[in-house]
C-alpha positions in Angstrom: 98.3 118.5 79.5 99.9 118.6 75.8 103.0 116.7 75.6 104.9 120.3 74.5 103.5 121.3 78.0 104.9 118.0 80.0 108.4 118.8 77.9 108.3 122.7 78.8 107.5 122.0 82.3 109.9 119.5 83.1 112.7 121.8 81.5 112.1 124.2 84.0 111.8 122.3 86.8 115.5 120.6 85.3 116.7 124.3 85.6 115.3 124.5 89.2 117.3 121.9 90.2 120.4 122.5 88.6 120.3 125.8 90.5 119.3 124.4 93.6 123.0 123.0 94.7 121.7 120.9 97.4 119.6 118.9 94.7 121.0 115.4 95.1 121.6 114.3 91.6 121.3 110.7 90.5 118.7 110.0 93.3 115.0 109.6 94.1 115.2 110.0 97.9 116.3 113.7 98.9 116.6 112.9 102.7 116.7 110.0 105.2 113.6 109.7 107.2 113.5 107.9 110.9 113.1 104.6 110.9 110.3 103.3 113.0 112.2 100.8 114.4 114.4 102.9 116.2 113.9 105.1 119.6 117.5 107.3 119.4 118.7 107.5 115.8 120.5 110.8 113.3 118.2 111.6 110.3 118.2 114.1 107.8 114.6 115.4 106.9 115.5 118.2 105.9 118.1 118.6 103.4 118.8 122.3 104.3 118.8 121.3 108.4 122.5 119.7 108.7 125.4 121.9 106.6 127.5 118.3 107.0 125.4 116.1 105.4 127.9 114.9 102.1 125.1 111.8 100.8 125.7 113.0 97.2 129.7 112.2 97.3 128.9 109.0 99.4 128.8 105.8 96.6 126.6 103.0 96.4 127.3 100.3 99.5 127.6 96.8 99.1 126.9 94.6 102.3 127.5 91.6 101.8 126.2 88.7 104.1 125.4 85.0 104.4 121.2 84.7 104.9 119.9 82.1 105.9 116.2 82.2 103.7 115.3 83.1 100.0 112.2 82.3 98.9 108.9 84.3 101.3 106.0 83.1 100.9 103.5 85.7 100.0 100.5 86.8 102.1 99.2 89.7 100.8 96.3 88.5 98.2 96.5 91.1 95.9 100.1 91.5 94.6 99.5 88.2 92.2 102.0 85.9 93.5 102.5 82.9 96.0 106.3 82.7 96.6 108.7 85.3 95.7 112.8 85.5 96.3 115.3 88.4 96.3 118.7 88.5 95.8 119.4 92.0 97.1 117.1 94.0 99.8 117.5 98.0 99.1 117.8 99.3 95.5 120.0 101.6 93.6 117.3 102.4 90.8 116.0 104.9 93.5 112.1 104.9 92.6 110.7 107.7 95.1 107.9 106.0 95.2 109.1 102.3 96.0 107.0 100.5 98.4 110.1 98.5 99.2 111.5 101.5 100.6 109.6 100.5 103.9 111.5 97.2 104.0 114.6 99.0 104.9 113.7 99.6 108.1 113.6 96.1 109.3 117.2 95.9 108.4 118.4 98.8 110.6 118.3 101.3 107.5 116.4 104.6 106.3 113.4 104.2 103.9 114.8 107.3 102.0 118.8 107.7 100.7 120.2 104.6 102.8 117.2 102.6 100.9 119.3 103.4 97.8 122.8 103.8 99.1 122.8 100.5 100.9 122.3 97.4 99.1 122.7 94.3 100.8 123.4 91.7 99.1 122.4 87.8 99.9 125.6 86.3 98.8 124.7 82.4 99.3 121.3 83.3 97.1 121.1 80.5 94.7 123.0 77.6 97.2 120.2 78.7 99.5 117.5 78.8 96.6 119.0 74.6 95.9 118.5 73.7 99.4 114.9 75.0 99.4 114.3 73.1 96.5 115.5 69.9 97.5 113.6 69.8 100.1 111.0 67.3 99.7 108.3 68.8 101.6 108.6 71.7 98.3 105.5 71.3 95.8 106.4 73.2 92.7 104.7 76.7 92.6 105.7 79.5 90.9 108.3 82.1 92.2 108.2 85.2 91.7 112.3 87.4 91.5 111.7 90.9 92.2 109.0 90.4 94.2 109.8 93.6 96.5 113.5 94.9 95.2 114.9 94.7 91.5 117.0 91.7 90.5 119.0 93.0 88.0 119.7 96.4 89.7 123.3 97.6 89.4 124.4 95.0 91.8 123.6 92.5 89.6 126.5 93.3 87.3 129.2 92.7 89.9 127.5 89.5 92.1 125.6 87.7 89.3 123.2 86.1 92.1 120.0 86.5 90.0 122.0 84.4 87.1 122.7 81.8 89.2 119.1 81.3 90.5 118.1 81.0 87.1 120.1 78.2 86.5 119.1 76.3 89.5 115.4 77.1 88.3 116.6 75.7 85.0 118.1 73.1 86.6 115.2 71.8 88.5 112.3 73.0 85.9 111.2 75.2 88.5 109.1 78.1 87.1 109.8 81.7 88.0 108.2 85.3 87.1 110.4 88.0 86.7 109.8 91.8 86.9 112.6 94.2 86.3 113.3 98.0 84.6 116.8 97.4 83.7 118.0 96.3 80.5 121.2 94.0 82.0 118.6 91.1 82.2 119.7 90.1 78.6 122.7 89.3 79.7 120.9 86.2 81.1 118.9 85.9 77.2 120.4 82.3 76.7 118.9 80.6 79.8 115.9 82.7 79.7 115.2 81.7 76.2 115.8 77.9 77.5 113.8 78.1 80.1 111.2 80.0 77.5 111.1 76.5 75.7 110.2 74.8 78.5 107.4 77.6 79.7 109.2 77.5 82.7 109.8 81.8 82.8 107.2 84.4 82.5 109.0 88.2 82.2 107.5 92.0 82.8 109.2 95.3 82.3 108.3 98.0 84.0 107.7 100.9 82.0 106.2 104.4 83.9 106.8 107.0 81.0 108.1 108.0 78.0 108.8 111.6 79.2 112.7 110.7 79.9 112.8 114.0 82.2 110.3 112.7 84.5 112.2 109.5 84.4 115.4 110.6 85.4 113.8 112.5 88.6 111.2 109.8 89.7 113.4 106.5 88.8 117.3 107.7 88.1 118.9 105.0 87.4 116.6 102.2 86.4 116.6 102.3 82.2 115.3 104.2 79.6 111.6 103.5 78.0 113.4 103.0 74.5 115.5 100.1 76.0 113.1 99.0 78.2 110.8 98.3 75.0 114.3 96.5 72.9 114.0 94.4 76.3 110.7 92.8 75.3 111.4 93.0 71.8 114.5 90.9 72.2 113.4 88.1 74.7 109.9 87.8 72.9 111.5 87.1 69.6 113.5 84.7 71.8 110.4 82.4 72.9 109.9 84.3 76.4 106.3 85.3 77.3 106.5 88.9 77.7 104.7 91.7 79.5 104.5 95.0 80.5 103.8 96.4 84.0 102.4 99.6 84.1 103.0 101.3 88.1 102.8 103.2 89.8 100.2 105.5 87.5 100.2 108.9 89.0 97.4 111.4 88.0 99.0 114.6 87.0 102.5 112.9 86.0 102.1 109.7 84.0 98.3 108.6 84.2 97.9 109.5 80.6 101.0 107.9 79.1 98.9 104.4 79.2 97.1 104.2 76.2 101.3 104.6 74.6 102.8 102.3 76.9 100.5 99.2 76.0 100.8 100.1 72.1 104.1 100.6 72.1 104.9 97.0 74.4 102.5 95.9 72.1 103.9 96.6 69.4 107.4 95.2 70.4 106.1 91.8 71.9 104.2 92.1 74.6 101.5 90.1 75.1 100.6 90.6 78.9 99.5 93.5 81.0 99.4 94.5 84.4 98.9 98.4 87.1 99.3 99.8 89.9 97.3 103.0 91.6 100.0 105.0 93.4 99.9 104.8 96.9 101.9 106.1 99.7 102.6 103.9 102.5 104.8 104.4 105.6 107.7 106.4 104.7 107.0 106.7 101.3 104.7 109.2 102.1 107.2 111.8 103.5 109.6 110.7 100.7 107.3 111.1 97.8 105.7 114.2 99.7 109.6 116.2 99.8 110.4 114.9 96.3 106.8 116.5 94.7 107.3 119.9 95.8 111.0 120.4 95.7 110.4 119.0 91.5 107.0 119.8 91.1 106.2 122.9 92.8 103.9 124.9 90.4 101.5 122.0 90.3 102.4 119.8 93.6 99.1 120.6 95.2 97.1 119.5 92.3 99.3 116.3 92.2 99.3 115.5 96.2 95.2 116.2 96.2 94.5 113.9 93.3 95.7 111.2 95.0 94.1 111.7 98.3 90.8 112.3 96.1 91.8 108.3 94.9 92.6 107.2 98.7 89.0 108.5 100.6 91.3 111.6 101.5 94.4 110.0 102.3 97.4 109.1 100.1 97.2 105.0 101.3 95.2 102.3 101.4 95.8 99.3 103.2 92.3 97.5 102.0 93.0 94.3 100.1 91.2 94.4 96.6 91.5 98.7 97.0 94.9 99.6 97.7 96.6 98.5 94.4 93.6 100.5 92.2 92.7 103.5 94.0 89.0 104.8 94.3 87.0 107.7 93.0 86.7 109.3 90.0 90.5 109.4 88.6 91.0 106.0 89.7 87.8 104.7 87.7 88.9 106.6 84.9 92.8 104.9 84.9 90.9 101.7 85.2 88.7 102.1 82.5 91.7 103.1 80.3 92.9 99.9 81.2 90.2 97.8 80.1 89.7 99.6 77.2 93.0 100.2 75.7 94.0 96.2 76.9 91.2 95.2 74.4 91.9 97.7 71.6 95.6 95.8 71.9 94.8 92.5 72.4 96.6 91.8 75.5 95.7 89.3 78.2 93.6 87.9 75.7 95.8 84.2 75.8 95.3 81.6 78.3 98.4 81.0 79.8 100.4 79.8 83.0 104.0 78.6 83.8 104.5 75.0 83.9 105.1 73.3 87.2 104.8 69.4 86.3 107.9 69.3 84.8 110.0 70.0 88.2 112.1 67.4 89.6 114.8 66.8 92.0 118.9 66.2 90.6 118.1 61.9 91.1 114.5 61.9 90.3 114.7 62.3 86.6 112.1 59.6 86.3 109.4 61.4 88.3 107.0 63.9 87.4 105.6 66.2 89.9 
């Protein structure tokens, strides 16, 4: 489709929702599904179902609580990292097609509006992250923050907890990754661009389109591609490796924005590249399922069959090696675009890895790991 296509057709689905009242505004997630979890439990699956339903006039919730973890380790093979930590668990950017959305459930929540609505937030996140690190039975590894929910989400602005893991990181050389799509990360340029020196912080930005219509429906509030892209310009030019993650590609949305996306990260810094095949796990499924037709109706089919063509006729995967990349012929041809456009650009042509020997304990300034 011609981009004067993709810009005609998201103008009238804009007008479909502006007269389509019940269109929550500002969010991915049109309804709450059941959670799992639960055997007796009020959900909203329908938005039209329940007339007292007011989620659009509700504001973003902030619970606040004392945990007593922060760094997972990782078992899943395929995601590329061994440890990761998360300040908050829920997120207000509102991607509909979040796998984190699943998550929720564990903590008594929906997958679908409460997944965005209510953010809970780890309070003792960096005096937990210390502890951990003192420990001496801790080998330095890499972390990864944002390794399920965004760390410099709105949230961010008000608790600072993802600031003041980076300075413990800083303050015991302890290497993180970071992968974000929201611009108030430079707010935290100066001990990035320390820690940069050291080759103690590797960055991504998440970039999914250009097509700031599509954005606004299928991420609301995470930022724009322009200041996504001044992201990587600004902390590249600062000494911090730089990349650009690419996911979820959807065919018949943003599949064909790739070849752009690279270039233009390129372009401003990037050096790095990584994807994702969408996939629709859980409650993500319903979610993503309610979102495509009530936005996309005129070509929601196409859409919703494209990616079971990519799945062996179902819209997940739960095979390691599979599940991230898809299968079949649209699949092949995203990962081919990949490969080909990453060489035409140059990126993940450098051999480079955070450093972990330069991690020691407050008292053990003498001793290299």
């Amino acid at each position: 489709m011609s981009d004067k296509l993709q810009q005609d057709h998201f103008k009238v689905a804009a007008k479909k929702q502006e007269e389509n009242v019940q269109y929550l505004a500002g969010r991915g997630a049109q309804i709450n599904t059941k959670n799992k979890f639960f055997k007796n439990e009020s959900t909203k699956e329908h938005i039209e179902a329940i007339d007292d339903w007011t989620e659009s006039n509700i504001p973003t919730q902030y619970i606040e609580q004392e945990s007593k973890t922060i760094v997972n380790k990782v078992e899943s093979p395929d995601v590329g990292m061994g440890y990761s930590m998360n300040p908050y668990a829920g997120c207000e950017h509102g991607c509909i097609y979040c796998y984190a959305r699943n998550v929720h459930e564990y903590w008594g929540y929906s997958a679908g509006l409460d997944f965005e609505q209510k953010i809970i937030v780890k309070k003792n996140a960096p005096q937990l992250l210390r502890k951990f690190l003192m420990n001496p039975k801790w080998q330095p590894f890499p972390i990864m923050l944002s390794g399920n929910t965004d760390c410099y989400q709105p949230a961010e602005q008000k608790y600072r907890l993802t600031r003041g893991l980076l300075e413990v990181c800083n303050e015991f050389n302890q290497p993180v990754g970071i992968l974000t799509k929201n611009s108030w990360i430079l707010k935290d340029k100066d001990v990035l661009q320390e820690m940069g020196k050291k080759r103690l912080v590797s960055a991504m930005v998440s970039i999914t389109s250009f097509n700031e219509d599509l954005r606004r429906i299928m991420e609301p509030r995470t930022t724009t591609a322009k200041q996504k892209l001044k992201v990587i310009n600004e902390l590249s030019s600062a000494g911090v490796r730089m990349g650009v993650m690419m996911g979820p590609m959807i065919p018949g949305l943003n599949e064909h924005e790739m070849q752009r996306i690279m270039k233009e990260a390129r372009d401003n810094g990037a050096t790095f590249t990584a994807y994702t095949f969408i996939r629709l796990n859980g409650a993500i499924k319903l979610l993503f399922h309610d979102w495509l037709y009530k936005n996309f109706p005129d070509r929601a089919d196409k859409v919703w069959h494209l990616i079971e063509q990519s799945h062996d006729g179902k819209v997940n995967d739960t095979r390691w090696g599979v599940r991230m990349r898809g299968e079949g012929n649209i699949a092949q041809m995203v990962a081919q675009q990949y490969k080909k456009y990453g060489k035409l650009y140059g990126m993940n042509a450098e051999e480079w890895s955070l450093d972990t020997t330069q991690f020691r304990r407050p008292g053990e300034q003498g001793k290299l790991f």
